[in-house]
VEXDREN-2710 file (C-alpha; in Angstrom, 1 decimal):
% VEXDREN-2710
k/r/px/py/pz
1/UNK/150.3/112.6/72.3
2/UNK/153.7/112.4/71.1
3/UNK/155.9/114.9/72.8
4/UNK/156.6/115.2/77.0
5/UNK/155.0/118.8/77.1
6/UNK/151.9/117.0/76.1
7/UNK/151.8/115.1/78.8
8/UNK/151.9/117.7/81.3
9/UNK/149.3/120.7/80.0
10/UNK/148.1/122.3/82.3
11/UNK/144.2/122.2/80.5
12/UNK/144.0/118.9/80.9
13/UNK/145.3/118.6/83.8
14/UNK/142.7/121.0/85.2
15/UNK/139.8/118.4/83.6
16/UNK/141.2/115.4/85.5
17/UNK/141.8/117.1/88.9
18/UNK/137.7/118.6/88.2
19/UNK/136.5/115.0/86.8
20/UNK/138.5/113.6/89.8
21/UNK/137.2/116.1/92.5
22/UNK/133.5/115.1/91.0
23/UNK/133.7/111.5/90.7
24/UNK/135.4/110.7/94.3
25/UNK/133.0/110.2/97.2
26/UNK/134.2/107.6/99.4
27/UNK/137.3/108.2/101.5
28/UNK/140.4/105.7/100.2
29/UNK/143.5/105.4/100.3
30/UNK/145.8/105.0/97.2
31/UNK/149.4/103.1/97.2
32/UNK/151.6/104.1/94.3
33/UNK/154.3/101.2/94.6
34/UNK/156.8/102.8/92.3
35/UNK/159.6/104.9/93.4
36/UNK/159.6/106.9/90.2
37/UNK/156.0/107.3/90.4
38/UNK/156.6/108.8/94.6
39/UNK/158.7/111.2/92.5
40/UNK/156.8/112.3/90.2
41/UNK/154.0/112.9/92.5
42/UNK/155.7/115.5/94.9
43/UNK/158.0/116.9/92.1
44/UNK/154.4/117.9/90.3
45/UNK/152.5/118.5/93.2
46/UNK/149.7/115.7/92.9
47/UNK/148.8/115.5/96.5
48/UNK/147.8/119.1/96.7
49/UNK/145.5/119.0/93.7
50/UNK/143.2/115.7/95.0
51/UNK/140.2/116.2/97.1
52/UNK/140.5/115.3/100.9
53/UNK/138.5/111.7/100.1
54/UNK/141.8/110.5/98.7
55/UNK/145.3/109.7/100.7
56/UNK/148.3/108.5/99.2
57/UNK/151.1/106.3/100.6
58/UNK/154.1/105.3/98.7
59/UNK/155.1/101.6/99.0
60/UNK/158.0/99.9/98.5
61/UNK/159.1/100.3/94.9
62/UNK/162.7/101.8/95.2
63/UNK/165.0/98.5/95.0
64/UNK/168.1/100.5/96.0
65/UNK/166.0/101.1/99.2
66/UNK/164.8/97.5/99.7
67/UNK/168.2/95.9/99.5
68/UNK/168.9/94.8/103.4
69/UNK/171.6/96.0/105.2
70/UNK/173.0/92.4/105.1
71/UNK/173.1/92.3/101.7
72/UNK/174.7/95.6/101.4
73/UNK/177.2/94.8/104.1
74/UNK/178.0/91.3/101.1
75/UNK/178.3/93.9/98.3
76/UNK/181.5/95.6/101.0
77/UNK/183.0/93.0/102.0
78/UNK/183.7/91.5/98.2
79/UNK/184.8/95.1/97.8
80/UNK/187.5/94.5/100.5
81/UNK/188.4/91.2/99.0
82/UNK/192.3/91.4/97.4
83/UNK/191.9/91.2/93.1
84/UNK/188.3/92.7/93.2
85/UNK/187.0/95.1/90.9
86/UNK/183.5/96.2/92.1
87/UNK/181.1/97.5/89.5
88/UNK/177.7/99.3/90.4
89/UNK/175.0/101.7/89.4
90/UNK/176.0/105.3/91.1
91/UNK/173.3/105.0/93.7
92/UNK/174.4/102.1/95.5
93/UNK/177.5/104.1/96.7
94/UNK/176.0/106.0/99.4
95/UNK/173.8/103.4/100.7
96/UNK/174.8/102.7/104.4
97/UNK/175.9/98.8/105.7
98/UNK/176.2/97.6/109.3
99/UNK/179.7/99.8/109.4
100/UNK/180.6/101.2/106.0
101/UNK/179.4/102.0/102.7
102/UNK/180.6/100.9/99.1
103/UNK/181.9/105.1/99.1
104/UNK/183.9/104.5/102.1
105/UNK/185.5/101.2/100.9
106/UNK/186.4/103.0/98.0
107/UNK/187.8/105.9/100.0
108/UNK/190.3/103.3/101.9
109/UNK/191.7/101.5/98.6
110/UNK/189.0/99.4/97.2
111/UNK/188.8/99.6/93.6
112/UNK/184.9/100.3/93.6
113/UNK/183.8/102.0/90.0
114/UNK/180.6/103.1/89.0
115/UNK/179.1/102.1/85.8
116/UNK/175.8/103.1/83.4
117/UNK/175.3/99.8/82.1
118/UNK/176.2/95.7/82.3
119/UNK/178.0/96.7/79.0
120/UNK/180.9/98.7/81.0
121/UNK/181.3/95.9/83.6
122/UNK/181.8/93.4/80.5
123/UNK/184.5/96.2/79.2
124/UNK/186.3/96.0/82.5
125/UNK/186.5/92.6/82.9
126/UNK/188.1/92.0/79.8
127/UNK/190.4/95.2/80.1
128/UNK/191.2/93.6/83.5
129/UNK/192.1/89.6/83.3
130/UNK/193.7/89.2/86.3
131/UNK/191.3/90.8/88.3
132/UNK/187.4/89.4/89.3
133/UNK/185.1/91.9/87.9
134/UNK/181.7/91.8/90.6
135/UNK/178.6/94.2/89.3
136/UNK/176.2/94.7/92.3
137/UNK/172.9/93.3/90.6
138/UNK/170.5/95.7/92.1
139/UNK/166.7/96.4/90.4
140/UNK/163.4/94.5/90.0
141/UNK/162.3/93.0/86.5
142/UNK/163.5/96.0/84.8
143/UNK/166.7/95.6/85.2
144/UNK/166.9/91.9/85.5
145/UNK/166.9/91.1/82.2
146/UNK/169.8/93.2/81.0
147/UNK/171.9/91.7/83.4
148/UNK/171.1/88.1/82.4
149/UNK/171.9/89.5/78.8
150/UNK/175.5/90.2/80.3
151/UNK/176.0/86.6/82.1
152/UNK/174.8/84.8/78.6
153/UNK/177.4/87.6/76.8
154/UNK/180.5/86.5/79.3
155/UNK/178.8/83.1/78.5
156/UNK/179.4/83.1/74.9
157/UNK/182.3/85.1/74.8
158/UNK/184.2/83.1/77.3
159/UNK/184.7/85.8/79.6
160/UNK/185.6/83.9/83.1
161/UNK/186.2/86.7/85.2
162/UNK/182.9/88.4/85.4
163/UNK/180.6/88.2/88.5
164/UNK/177.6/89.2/89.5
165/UNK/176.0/89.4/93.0
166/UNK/172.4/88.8/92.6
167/UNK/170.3/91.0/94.9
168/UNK/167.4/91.5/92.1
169/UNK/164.0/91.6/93.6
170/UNK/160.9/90.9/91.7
171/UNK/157.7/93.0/92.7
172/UNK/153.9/90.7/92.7
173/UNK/155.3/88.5/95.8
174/UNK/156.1/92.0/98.1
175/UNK/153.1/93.3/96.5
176/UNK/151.2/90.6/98.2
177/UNK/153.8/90.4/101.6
178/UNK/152.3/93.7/101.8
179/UNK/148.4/92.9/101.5
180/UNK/148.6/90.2/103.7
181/UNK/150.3/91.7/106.6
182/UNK/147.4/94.0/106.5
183/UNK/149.3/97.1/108.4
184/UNK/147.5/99.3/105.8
185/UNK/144.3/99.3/104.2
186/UNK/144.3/99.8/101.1
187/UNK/141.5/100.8/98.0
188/UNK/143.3/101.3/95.1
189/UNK/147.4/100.3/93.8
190/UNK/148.8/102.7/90.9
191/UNK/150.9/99.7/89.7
192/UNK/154.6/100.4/88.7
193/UNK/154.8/101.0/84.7
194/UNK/158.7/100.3/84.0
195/UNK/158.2/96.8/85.9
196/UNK/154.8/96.3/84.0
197/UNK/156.3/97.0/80.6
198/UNK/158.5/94.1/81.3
199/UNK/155.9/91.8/83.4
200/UNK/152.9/92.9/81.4
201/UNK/149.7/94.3/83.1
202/UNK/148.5/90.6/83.7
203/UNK/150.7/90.2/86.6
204/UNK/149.0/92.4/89.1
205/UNK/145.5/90.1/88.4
206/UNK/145.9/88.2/91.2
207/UNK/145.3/91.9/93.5
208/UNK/142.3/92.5/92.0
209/UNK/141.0/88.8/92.0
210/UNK/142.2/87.8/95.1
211/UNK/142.0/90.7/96.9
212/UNK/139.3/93.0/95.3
213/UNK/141.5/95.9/95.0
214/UNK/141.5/97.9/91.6
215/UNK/144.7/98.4/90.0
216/UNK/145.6/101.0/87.3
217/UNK/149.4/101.0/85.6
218/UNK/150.7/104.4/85.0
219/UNK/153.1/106.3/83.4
220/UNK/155.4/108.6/85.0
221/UNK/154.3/111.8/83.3
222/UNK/151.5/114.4/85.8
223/UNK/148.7/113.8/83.5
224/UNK/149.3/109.7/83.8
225/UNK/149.1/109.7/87.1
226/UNK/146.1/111.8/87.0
227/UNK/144.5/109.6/84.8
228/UNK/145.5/106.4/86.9
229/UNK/143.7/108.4/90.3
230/UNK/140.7/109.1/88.0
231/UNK/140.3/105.6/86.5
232/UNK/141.0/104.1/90.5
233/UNK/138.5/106.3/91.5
234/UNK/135.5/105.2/88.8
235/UNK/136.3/101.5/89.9
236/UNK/135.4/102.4/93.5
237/UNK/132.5/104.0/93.3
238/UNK/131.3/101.4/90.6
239/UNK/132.9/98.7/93.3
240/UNK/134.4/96.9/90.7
241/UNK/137.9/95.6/91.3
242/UNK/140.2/95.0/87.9
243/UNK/143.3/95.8/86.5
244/UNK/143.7/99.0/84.0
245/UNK/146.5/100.5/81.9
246/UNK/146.6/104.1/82.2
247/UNK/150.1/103.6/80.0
248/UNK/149.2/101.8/77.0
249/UNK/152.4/103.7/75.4
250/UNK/154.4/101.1/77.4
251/UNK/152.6/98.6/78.7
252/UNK/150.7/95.9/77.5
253/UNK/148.8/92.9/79.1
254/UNK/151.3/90.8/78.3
255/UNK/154.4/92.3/78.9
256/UNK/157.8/91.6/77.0
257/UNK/158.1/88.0/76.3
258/UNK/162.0/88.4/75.0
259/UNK/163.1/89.8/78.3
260/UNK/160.9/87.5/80.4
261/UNK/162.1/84.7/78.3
262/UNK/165.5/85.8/78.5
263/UNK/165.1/86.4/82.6
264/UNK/163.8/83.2/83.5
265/UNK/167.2/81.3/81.1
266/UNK/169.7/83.4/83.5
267/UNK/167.8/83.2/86.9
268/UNK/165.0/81.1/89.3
269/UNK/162.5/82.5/92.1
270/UNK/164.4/82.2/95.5
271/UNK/163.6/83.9/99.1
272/UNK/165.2/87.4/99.1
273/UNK/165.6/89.7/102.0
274/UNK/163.8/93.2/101.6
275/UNK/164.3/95.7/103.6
276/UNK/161.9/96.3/106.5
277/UNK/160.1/93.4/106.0
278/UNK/162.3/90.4/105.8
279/UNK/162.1/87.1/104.0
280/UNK/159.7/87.1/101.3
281/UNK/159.2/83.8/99.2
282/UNK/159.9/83.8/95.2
283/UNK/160.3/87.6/95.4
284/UNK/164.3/87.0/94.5
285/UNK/166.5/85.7/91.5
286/UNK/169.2/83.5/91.9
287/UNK/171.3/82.1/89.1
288/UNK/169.9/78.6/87.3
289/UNK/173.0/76.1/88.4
290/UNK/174.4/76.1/84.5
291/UNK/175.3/79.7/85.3
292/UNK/176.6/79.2/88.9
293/UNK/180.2/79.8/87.7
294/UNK/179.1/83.7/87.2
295/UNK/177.5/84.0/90.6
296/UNK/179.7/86.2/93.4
297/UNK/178.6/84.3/95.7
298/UNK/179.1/81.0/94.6
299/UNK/182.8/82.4/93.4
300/UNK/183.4/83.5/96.7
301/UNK/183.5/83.0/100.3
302/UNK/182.2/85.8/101.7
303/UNK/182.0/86.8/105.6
304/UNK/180.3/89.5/107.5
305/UNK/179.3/89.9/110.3
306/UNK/175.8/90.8/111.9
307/UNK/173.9/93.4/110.1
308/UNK/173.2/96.3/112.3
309/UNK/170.3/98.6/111.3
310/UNK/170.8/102.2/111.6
311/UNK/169.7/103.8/114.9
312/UNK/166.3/105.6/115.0
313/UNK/165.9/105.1/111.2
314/UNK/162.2/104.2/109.7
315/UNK/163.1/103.4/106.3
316/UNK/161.6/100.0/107.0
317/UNK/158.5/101.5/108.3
318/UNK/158.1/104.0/105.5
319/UNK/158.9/101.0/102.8
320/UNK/155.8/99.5/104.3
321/UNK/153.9/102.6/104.1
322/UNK/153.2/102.5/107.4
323/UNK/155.0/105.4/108.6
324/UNK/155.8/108.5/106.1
325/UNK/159.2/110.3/106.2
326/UNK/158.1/113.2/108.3
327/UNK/157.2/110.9/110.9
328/UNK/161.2/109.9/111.5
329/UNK/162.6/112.1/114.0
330/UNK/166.1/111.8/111.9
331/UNK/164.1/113.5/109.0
332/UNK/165.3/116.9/107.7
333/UNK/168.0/116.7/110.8
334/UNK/170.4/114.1/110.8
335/UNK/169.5/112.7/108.1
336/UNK/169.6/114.7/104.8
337/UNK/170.8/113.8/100.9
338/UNK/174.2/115.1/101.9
339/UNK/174.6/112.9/105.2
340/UNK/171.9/109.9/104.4
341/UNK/171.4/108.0/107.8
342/UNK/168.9/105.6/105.3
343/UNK/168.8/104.5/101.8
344/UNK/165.1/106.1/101.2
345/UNK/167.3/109.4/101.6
346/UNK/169.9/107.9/99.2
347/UNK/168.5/106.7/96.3
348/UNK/166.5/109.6/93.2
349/UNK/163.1/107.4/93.6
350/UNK/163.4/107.0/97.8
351/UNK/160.3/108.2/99.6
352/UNK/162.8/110.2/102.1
353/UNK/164.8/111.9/98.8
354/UNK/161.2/113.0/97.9
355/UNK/160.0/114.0/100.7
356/UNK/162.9/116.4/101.5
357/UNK/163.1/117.9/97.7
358/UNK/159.5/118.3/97.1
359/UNK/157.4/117.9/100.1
360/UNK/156.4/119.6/103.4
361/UNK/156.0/119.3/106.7
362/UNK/152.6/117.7/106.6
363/UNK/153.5/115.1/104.2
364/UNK/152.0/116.1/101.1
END
């Protein structure tokens, strides 16, 4: 299969969904961690085509929806701070702090700019020599690496006044958070595939080892994800528990080694704050101390005050899978794409984006 179309006809499609429909007796329930993959489900309609035995919750895989409140409310006050250029993917804008958003600051005089890459941060900071040049480092171990390639490029190329606030998040400790808090039973994970063609498919082991839950990778494409249901489902009617790549295009058991190796030079496991459910061990990056001179908030001294949560919001709740965005009473009322009370209605891969676009009332 070389070409997208491939990937979503309709004839094979029909063979999963019957293959699927056959195989599944038991009643389970499915977590797809990814927020592309939550996407792709709605947009495609993948809930409506499975058999009642089989419910799916998205998790927590959005990391412009995981970043905490507190963290977002660091990323506005260095925009605030006199000399400061901030840099940041487009869908941080909107995200809500305590009291203001990056779109806001940017509205009363802050020099916020969005960029598509680490490369135009670089460009700014050496257009701009006078000024401190901050990118908002948001993303999980996709995104990771490409921002370590821009500290070791200011590294090499002397470039002093480039920051970057580090609020990267990597995905097996949450993953785990998660299964040990128990809230939801789970029988099967569809494992993220842009994080597992960087961590490899060997990373989510430990779910199906330690926990006896089968995993299967996927691509983003409808007949991917159909493939990942139907190859979950075979492992629990067999009761077998083991990892699977249902993406072999882009994933292998061992990942990429370059951008892992290149990760780990840049950055160290630390504590990092998700969204909704707090402090979770290792599941950060923080700089290595070599590169501490390029960390924000090493750099500078930055204040804020408590972080507020917004009112009535279960973005927290739904990150969890606990609750699902039709269960928020803001849902669909005050809080829509154009007036997001919650990032999970800001961000393209949040559950509440999704929801509204493709979903229904029911939740499927």
């Amino acid at each position: 299969m070389r070409f997208v179309t491939e990937f979503r006809n309709s004839e094979l499609a029909k063979k999963l969904i019957a293959d699927i429909r056959q195989t599944s007796k038991r009643q389970v329930r499915f977590m797809e961690f990814c927020g592309g993959h939550t996407v792709s489900i709605f947009k495609y309609g993948i809930r409506q085509v499975l058999p009642p035995t089989i419910e799916m919750v998205s998790g927590p895989g959005c990391p412009v929806c995981v970043t905490a409140t507190a963290d977002i409310d660091k990323a506005i006050a260095l925009a605030l701070i006199p000399g400061v250029i901030i840099t940041t993917f487009g869908d941080m804008l909107k995200v809500p702090g305590s009291r203001s958003s990056l779109q806001k600051a940017r509205a009363e005089g802050a020099d916020v700019r969005t960029v598509y890459s680490t490369i135009d941060a670089l460009k700014i900071a050496t257009e701009n020599p006078h000024k401190t040049v901050v990118f908002i480092g948001v993303g999980f171990e996709t995104t990771a690496p490409t921002i370590a390639v821009s500290v070791l490029q200011a590294s090499e190329q002397n470039i002093k006044n480039y920051k970057v606030l580090s609020l990267h998040k990597v995905c097996p400790p949450v993953i785990k958070a998660i299964l040990d808090a128990g809230e939801v039973k789970l029988d099967g994970l569809i494992c993220p595939g842009h994080v597992s063609s960087i961590t490899g498919a060997n990373a989510w082991e430990f779910i199906a080892r330690d926990y006896g839950i089968p995993c299967v990778v996927s691509g983003f494409e409808p007949l991917d994800i159909l493939q990942c249901v139907e190859m979950l489902v075979r492992q629990v009617e067999k009761h077998e528990s083991k990892v699977e790549i249902a993406y072999k295009r882009g994933v292998t058991p061992e990942g990429n080694l370059q951008a892992q190796k290149i990760m780990a030079q840049v950055f160290e496991p630390s504590p990092a704050k998700w969204r909704g459910m707090g402090e979770v061990p290792d599941s950060g990056l923080k700089f290595r101390q070599e590169f501490a001179p390029y960390d924000a908030e090493v750099s500078f001294d930055i204040k804020t005050k408590p972080s507020i949560e917004p009112k009535g919001c279960l973005c927290g709740e739904v990150l969890r899978g606990v609750k699902t965005p039709a269960d928020c009473k803001l849902f669909r009322k005050a809080c829509t794409p154009e007036n997001p009370v919650g990032p999970c209605m800001v961000s393209s891969e949040g559950s509440c984006s999704a929801y509204y676009l493709y979903g229904d009332d029911s939740g499927r």
